[in-house]
N, C-alpha and C positions, 0 to 999 in steps of 0.2 A: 813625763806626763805632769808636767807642771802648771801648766794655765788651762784656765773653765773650758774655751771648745772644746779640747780634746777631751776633756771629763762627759759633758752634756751628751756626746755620740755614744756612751757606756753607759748611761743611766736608764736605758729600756733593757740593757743587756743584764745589768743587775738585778732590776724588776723580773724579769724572764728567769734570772737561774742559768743564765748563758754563758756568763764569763768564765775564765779557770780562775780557782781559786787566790792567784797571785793579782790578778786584775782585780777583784771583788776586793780585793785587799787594799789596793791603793786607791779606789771609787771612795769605801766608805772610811778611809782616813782623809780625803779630799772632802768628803760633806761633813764629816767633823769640826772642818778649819774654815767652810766656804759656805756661807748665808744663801748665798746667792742659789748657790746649786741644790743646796739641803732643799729649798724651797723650790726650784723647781721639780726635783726627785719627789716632795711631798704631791705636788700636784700631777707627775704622772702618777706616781700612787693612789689619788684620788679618783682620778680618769681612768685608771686602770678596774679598777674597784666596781667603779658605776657601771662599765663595760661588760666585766663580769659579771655582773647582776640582769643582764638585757639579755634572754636567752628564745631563739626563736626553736616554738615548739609547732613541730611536722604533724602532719595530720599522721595518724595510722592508718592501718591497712584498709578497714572497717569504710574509711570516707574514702579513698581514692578507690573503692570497689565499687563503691557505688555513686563517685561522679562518674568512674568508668563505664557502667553499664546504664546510667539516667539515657532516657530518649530522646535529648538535646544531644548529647555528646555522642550517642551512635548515630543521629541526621546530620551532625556535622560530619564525621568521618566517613559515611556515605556519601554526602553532599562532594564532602574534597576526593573523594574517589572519583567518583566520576565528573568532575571538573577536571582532575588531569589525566584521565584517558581519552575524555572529551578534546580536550586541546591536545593530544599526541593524534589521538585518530584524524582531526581537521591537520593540524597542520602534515600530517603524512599526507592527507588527499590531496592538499594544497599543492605540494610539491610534486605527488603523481602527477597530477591534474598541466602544471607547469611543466612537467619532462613529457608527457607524452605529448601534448602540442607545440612545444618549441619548434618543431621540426621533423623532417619523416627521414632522414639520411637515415640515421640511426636506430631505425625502426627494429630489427632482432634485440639489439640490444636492449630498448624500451622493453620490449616486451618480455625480455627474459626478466628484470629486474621487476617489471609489475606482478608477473608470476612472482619472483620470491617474496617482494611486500605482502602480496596477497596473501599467500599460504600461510604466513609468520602472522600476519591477520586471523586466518582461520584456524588457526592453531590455537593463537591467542584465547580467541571467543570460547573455542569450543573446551579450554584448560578452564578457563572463569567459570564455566555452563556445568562443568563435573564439578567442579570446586563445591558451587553452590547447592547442589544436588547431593552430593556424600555429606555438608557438612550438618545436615537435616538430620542422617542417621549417623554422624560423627558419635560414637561410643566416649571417648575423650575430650569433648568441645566443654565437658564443663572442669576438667583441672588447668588449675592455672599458670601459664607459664614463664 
């Protein structure tokens, strides 16, 4: 480890506390004897330092409880609900709509698969429709999970 590259790829490693002991060893007998690198080591040192100092502080619980419950952010998240059951439930008719007129050869067949969409349909609604009904007497709706 005698010429500056191979020192310069060690010098964030020494910074860090990374190196073993034997390496740490021959870094800082190399900036001893090397301007060049002393002085680059001083400016990750300095850059490192500032970096340090730059610390991003997270909201607490306190604000994300209550952008979570503001009435912008629960019309968004009803808004985006029912925009993508909207476009499941279209594009499902869509494709009913296209299998059952393509053609009548296969008519049992259509018709057993529109019964299963259907039902998985009515199923569907009628889970959403209890959902929304229990969650009014929900005992638990107000801890948080």
């Amino acid at each position: 480890m005698n010429n500056c590259e191979s020192f310069k790829g060690l010098l964030v490693g020494l910074l860090d506390g990374e190196l073993s002991p034997d390496e740490a060893r021959q870094v800082n007998e190399h900036l001893t004897r090397c301007a060049a690198c002393r002085q680059e080591y001083e400016q990750l040192r300095e850059t490192t330092g500032k970096l340090a100092a730059v610390a991003y502080i997270e909201p607490d619980d306190a604000v994300l409880a209550q952008v979570w419950k503001s009435p912008f952010s629960r019309a968004v998240r009803n808004t985006s609900l029912v925009l993508i059951i909207g476009g499941y439930a279209g594009l499902i008719g869509y494709g009913l709509f296209e299998f059952l007129t393509s053609g009548t050869k296969e008519l049992p067949a259509k018709m057993g698969l529109a019964a299963i969409v259907l039902g998985f349909l009515v199923l569907l609604v009628q889970m959403i429709r209890e959902r929304v009904k229990t969650y009014k007497t929900d005992p638990y709706k107000e801890i948080e999970r």
